[in-house]
PyMOL commands that place a pseudoatom at each C-alpha (Angstrom):
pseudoatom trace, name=CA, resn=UNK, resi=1, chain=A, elem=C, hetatm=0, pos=[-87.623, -3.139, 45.760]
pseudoatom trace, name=CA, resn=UNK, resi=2, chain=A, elem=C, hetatm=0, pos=[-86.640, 0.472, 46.210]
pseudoatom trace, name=CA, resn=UNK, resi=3, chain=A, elem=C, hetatm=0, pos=[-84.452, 2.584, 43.665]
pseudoatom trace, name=CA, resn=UNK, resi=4, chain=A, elem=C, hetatm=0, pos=[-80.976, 1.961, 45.891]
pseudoatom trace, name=CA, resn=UNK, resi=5, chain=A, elem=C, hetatm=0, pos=[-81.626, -1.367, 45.624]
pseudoatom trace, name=CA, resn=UNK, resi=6, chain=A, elem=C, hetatm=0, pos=[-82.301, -1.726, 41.902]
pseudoatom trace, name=CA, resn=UNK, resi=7, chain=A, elem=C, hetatm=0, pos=[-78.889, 0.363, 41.182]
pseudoatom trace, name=CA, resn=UNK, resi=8, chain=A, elem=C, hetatm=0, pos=[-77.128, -1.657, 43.616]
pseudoatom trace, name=CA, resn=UNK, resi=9, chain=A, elem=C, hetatm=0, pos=[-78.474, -4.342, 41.546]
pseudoatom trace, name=CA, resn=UNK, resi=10, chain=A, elem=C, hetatm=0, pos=[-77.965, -2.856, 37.958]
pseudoatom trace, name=CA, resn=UNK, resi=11, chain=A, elem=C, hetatm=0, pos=[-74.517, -1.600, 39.603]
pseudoatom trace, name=CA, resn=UNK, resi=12, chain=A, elem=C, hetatm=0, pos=[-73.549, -5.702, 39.786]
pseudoatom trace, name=CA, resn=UNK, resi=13, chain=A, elem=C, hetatm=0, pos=[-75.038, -7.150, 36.799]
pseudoatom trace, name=CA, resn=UNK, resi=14, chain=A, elem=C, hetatm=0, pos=[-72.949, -4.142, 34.870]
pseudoatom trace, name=CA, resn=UNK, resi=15, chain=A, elem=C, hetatm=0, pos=[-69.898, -5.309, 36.998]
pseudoatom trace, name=CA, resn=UNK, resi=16, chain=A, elem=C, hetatm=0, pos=[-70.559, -9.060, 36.365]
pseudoatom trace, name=CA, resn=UNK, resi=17, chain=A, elem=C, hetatm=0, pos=[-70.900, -8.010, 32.305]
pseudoatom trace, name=CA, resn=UNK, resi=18, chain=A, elem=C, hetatm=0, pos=[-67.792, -6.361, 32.347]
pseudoatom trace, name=CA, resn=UNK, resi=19, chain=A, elem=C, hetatm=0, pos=[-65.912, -8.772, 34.723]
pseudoatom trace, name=CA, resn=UNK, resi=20, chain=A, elem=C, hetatm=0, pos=[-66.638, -11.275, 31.645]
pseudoatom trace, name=CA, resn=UNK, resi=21, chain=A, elem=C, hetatm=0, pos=[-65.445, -9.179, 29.019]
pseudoatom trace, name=CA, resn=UNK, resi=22, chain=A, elem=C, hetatm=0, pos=[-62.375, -8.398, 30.945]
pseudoatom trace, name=CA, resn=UNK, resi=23, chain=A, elem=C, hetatm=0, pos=[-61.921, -12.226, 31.095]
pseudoatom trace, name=CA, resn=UNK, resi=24, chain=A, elem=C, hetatm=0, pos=[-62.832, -12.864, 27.604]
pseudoatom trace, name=CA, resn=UNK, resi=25, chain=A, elem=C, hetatm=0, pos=[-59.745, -10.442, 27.035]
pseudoatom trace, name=CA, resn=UNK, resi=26, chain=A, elem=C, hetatm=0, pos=[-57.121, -11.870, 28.718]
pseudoatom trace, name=CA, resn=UNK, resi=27, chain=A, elem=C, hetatm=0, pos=[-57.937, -15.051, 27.269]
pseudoatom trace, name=CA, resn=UNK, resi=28, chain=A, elem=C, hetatm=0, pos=[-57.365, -13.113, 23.788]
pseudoatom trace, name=CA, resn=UNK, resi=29, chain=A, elem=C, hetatm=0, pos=[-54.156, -12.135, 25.180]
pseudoatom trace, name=CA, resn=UNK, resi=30, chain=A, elem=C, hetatm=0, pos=[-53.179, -14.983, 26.872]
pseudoatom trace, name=CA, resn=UNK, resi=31, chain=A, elem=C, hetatm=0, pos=[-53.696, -16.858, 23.565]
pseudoatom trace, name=CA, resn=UNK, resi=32, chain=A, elem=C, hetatm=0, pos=[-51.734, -13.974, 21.736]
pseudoatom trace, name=CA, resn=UNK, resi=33, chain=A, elem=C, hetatm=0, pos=[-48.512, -14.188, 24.046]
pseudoatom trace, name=CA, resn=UNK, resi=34, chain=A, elem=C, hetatm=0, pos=[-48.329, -18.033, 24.271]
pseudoatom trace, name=CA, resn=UNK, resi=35, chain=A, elem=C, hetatm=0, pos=[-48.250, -17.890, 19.912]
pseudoatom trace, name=CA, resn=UNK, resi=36, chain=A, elem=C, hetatm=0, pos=[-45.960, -15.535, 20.519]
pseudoatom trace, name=CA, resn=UNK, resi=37, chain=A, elem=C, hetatm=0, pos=[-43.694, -17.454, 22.033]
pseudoatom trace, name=CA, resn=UNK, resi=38, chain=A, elem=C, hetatm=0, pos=[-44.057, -20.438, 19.620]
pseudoatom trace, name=CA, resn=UNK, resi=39, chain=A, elem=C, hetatm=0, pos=[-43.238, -18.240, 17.118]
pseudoatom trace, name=CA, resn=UNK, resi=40, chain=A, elem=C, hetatm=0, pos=[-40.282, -16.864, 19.094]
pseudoatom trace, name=CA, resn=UNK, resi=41, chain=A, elem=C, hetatm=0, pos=[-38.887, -20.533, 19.870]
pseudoatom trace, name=CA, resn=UNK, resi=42, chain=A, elem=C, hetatm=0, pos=[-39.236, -21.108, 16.226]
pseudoatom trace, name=CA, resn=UNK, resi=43, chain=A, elem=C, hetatm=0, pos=[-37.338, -17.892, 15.248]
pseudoatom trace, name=CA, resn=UNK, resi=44, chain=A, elem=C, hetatm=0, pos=[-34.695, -18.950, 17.905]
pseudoatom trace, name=CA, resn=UNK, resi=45, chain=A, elem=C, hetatm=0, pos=[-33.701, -22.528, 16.429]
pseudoatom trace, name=CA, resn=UNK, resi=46, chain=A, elem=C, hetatm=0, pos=[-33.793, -21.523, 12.942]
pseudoatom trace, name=CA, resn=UNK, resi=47, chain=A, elem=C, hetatm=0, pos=[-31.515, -18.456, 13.493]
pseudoatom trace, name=CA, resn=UNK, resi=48, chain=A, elem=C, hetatm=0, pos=[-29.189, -20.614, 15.712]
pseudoatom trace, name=CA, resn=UNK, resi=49, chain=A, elem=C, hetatm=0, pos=[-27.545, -22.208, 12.692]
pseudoatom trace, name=CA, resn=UNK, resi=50, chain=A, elem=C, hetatm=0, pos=[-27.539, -19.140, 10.665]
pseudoatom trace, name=CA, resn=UNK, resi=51, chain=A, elem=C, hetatm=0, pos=[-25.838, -17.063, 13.282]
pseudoatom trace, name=CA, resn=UNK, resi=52, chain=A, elem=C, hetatm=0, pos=[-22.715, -20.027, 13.972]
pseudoatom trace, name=CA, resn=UNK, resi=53, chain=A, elem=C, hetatm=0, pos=[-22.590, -19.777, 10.281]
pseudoatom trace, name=CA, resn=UNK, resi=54, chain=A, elem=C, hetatm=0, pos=[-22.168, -16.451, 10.151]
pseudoatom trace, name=CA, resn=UNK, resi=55, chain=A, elem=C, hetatm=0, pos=[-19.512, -16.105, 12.952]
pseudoatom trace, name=CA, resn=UNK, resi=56, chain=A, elem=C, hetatm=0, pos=[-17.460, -18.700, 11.080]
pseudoatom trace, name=CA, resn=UNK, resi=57, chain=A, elem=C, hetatm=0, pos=[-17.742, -17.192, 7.695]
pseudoatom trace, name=CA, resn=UNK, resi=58, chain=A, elem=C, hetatm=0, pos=[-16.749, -13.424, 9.929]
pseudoatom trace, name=CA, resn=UNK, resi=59, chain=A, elem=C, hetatm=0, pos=[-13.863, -15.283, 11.009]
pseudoatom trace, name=CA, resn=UNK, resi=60, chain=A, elem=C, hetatm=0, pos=[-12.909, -16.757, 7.753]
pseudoatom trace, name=CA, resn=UNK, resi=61, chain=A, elem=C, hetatm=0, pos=[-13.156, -13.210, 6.556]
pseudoatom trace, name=CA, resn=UNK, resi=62, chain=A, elem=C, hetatm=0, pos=[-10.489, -11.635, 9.009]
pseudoatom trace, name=CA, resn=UNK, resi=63, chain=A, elem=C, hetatm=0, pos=[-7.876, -14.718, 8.156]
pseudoatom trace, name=CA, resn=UNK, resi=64, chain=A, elem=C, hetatm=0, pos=[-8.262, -13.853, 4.133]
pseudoatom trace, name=CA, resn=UNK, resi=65, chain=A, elem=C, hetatm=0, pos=[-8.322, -9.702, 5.527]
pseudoatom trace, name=CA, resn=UNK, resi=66, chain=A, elem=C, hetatm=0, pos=[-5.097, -10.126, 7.206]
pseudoatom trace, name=CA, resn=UNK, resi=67, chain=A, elem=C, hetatm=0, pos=[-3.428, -12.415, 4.613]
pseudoatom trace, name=CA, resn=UNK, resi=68, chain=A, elem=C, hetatm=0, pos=[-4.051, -9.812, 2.264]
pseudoatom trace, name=CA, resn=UNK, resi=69, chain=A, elem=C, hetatm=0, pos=[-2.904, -7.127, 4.273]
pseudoatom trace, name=CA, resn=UNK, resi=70, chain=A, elem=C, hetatm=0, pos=[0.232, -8.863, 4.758]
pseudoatom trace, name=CA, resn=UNK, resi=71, chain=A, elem=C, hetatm=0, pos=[0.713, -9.743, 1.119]
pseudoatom trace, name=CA, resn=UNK, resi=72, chain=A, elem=C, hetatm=0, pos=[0.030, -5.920, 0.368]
pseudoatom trace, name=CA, resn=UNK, resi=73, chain=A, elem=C, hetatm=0, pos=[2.745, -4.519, 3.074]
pseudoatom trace, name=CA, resn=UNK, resi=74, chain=A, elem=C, hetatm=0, pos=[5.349, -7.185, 1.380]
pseudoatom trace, name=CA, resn=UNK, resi=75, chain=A, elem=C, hetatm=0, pos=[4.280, -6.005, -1.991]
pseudoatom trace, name=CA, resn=UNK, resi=76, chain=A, elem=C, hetatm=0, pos=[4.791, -2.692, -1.018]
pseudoatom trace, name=CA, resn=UNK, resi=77, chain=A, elem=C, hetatm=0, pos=[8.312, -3.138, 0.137]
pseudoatom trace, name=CA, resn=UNK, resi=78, chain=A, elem=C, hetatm=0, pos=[8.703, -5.008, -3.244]
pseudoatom trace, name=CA, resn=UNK, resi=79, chain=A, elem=C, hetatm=0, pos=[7.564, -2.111, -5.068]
pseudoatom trace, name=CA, resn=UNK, resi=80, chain=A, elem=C, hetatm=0, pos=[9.733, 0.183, -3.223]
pseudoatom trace, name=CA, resn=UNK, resi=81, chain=A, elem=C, hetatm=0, pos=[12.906, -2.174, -3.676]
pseudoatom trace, name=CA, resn=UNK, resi=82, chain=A, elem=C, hetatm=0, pos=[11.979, -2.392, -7.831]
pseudoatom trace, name=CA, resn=UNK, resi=83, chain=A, elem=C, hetatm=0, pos=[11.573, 1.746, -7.671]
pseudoatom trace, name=CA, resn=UNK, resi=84, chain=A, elem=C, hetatm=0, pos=[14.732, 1.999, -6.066]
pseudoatom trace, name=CA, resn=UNK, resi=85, chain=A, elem=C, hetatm=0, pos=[16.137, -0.340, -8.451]
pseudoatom trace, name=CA, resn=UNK, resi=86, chain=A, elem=C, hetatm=0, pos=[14.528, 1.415, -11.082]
pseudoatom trace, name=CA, resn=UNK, resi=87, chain=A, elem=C, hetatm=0, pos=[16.004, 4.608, -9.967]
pseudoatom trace, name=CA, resn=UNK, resi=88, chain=A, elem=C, hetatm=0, pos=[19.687, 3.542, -10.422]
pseudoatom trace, name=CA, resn=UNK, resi=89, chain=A, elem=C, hetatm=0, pos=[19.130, 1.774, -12.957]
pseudoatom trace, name=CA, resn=UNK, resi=90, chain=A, elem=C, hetatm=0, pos=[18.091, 4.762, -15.159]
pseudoatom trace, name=CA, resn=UNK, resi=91, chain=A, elem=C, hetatm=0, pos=[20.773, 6.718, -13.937]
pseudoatom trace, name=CA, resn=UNK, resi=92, chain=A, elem=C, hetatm=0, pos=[23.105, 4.410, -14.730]
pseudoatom trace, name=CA, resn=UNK, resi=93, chain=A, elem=C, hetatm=0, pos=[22.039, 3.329, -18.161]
pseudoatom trace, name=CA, resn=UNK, resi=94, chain=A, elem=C, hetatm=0, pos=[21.152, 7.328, -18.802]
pseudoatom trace, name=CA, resn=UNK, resi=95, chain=A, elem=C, hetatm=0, pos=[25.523, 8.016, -17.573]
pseudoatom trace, name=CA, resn=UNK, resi=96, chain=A, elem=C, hetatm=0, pos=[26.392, 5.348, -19.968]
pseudoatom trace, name=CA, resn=UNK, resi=97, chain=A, elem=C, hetatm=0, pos=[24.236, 5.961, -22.779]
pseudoatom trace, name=CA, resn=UNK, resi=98, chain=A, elem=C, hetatm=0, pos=[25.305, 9.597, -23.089]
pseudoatom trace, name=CA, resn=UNK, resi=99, chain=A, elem=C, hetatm=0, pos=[28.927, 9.074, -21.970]
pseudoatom trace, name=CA, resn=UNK, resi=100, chain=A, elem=C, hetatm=0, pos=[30.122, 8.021, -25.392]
pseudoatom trace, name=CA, resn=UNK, resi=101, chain=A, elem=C, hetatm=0, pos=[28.823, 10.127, -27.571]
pseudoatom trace, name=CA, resn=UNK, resi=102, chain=A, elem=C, hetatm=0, pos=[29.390, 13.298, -24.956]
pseudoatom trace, name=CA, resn=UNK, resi=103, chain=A, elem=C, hetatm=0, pos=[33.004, 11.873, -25.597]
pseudoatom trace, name=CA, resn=UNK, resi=104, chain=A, elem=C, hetatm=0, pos=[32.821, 11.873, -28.906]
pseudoatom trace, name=CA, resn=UNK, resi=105, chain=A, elem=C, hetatm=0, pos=[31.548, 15.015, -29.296]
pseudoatom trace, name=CA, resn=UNK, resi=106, chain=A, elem=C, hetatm=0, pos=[34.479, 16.555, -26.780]
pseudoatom trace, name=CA, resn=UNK, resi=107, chain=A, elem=C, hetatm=0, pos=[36.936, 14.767, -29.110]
pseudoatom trace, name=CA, resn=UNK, resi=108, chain=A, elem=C, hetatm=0, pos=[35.732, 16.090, -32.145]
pseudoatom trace, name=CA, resn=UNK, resi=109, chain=A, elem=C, hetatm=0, pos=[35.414, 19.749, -30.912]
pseudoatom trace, name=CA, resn=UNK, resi=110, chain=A, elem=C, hetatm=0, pos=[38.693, 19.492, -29.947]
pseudoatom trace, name=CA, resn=UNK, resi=111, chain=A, elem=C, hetatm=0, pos=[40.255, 18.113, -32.972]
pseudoatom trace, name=CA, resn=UNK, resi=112, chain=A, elem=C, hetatm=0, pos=[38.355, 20.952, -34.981]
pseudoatom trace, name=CA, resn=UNK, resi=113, chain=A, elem=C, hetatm=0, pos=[39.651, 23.305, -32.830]
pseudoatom trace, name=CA, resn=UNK, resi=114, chain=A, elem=C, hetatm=0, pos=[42.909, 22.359, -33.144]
pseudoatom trace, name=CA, resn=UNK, resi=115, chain=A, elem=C, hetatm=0, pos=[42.494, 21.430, -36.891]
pseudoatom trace, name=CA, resn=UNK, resi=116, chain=A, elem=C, hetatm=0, pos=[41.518, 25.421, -36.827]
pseudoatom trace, name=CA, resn=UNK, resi=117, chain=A, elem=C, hetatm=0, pos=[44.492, 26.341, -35.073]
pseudoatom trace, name=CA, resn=UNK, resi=118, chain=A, elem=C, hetatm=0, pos=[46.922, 24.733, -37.642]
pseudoatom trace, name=CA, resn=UNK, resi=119, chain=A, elem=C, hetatm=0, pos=[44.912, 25.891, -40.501]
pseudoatom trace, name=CA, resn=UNK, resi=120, chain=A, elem=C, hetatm=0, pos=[45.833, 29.643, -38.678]
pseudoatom trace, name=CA, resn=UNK, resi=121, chain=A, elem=C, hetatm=0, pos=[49.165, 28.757, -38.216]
pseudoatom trace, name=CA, resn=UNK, resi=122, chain=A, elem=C, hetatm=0, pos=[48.996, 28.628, -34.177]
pseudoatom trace, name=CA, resn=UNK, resi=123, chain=A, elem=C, hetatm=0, pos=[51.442, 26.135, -33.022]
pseudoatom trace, name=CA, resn=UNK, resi=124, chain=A, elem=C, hetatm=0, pos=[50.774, 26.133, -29.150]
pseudoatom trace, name=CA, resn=UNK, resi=125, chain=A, elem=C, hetatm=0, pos=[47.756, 24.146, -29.065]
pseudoatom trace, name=CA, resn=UNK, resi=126, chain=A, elem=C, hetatm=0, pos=[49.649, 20.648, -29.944]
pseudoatom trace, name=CA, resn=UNK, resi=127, chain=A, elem=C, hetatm=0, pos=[49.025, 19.336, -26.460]
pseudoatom trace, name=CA, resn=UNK, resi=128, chain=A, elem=C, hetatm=0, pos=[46.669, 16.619, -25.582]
pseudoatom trace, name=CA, resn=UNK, resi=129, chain=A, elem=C, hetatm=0, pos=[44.697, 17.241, -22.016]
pseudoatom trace, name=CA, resn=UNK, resi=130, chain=A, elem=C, hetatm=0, pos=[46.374, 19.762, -19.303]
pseudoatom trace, name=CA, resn=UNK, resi=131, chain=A, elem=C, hetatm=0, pos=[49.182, 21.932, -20.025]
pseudoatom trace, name=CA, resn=UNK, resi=132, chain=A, elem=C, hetatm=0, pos=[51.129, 20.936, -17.168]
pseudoatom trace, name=CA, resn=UNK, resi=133, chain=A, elem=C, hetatm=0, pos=[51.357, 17.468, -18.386]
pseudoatom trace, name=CA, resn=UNK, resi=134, chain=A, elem=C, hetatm=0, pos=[49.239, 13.877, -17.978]
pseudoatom trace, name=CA, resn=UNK, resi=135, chain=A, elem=C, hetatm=0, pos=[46.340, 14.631, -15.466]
pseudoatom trace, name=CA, resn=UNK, resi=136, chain=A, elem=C, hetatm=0, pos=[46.848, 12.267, -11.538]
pseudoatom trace, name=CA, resn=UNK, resi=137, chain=A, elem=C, hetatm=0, pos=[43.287, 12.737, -11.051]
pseudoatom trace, name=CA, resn=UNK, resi=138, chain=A, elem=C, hetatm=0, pos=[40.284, 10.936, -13.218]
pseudoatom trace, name=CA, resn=UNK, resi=139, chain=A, elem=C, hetatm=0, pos=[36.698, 12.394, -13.239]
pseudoatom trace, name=CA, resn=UNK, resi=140, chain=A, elem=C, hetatm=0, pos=[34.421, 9.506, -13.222]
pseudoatom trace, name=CA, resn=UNK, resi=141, chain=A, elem=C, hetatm=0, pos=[30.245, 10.696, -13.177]
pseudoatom trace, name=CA, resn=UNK, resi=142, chain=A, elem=C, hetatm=0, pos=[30.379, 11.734, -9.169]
pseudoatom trace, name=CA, resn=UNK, resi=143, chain=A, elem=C, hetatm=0, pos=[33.461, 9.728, -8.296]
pseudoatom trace, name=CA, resn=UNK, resi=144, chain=A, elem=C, hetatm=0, pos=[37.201, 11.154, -8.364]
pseudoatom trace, name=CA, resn=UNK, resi=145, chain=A, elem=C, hetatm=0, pos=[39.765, 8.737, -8.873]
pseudoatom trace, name=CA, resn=UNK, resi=146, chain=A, elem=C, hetatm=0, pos=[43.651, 9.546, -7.777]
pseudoatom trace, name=CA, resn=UNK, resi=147, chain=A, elem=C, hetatm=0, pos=[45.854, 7.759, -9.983]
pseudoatom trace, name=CA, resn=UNK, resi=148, chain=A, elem=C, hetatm=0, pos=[49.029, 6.144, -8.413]
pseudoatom trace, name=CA, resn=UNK, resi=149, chain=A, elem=C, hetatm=0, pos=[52.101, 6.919, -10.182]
pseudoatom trace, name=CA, resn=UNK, resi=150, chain=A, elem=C, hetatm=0, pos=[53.878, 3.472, -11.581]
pseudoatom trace, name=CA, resn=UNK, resi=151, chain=A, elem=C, hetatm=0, pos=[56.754, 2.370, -9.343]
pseudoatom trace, name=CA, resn=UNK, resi=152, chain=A, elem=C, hetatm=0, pos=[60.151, 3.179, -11.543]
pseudoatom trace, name=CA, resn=UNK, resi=153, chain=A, elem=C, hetatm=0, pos=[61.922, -0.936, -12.177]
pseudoatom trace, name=CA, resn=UNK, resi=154, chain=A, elem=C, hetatm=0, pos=[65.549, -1.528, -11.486]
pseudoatom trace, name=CA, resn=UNK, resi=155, chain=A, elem=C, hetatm=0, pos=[66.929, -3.275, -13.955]
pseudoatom trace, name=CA, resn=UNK, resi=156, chain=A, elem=C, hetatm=0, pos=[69.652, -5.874, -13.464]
pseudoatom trace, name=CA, resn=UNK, resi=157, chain=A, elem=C, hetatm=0, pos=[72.784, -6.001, -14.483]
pseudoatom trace, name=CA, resn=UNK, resi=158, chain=A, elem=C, hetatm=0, pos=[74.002, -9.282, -16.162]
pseudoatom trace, name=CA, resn=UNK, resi=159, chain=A, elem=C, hetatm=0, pos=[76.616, -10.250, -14.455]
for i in range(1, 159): cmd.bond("trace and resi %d" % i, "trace and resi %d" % (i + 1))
show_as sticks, trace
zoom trace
């Protein structure tokens, strides 16, 4: 046997070693991916359930969402009816809860004025309200209210 032989030789017994460990190898791998998918198929059919589950309990979720955000927009409108409410209420119970006494305070300052005017001996300030005689007009908060004069009654004669 000559040298090219004997590496020709030791060239396919080196081949033949590592044609086994190359199949030994895939075996490995082949064993590795079919576990794989076991494990894969298992992973599959217990997330199945989970995941319809979850899609119905996302879905329940956007109902109670949008219930609530209806319920909040008519709450708000409530809210915003009571504050208007609110609003004119106050005013109103604020115009009549200083109204009388205001008045009573005008009517008192008057009749000290006046009551001061005697006591001096000034006779011109005997009239009640505007010199020209009973007011037409009423002041009432914001409103102005024309008064109508009363229609003058013809009496009958007896025959």
């Amino acid at each position: 046997m000559t040298a090219g032989e004997l590496a020709v030789l030791m060239a396919a017994v080196l081949c033949s070693i590592g044609f086994a460990a190359l199949v030994v190898v895939l075996m490995r791998v082949l064993d590795a991916l079919r576990d794989l998918r076991r494990e894969v198929s298992d992973l599959r059919s217990e997330t199945r359930p989970l995941l319809h589950e979850l899609r119905i309990t996302t879905s329940e979720a956007r109902d109670t969402v949008d219930e609530a955000r209806s319920d909040l927009e008519r709450f708000d409108r409530v809210l915003g009816s009571a504050e208007a409410i609110g609003d004119a209420v106050s005013v109103r119970v604020a115009r009549t809860a200083f109204s009388a006494p205001m008045i009573k305070a005008a009517g008192f300052a008057k009749g000290t004025s006046r009551t001061f005017a005697r006591l001096r001996g000034d006779k011109s300030n005997k009239a009640v309200g505007p010199k020209n005689g009973p007011s037409k007009v009423v002041d009432v908060g914001d409103d102005v209210i024309e008064l109508e004069e009363p229609k003058q009654r013809r009496r009958r004669r007896a025959r």
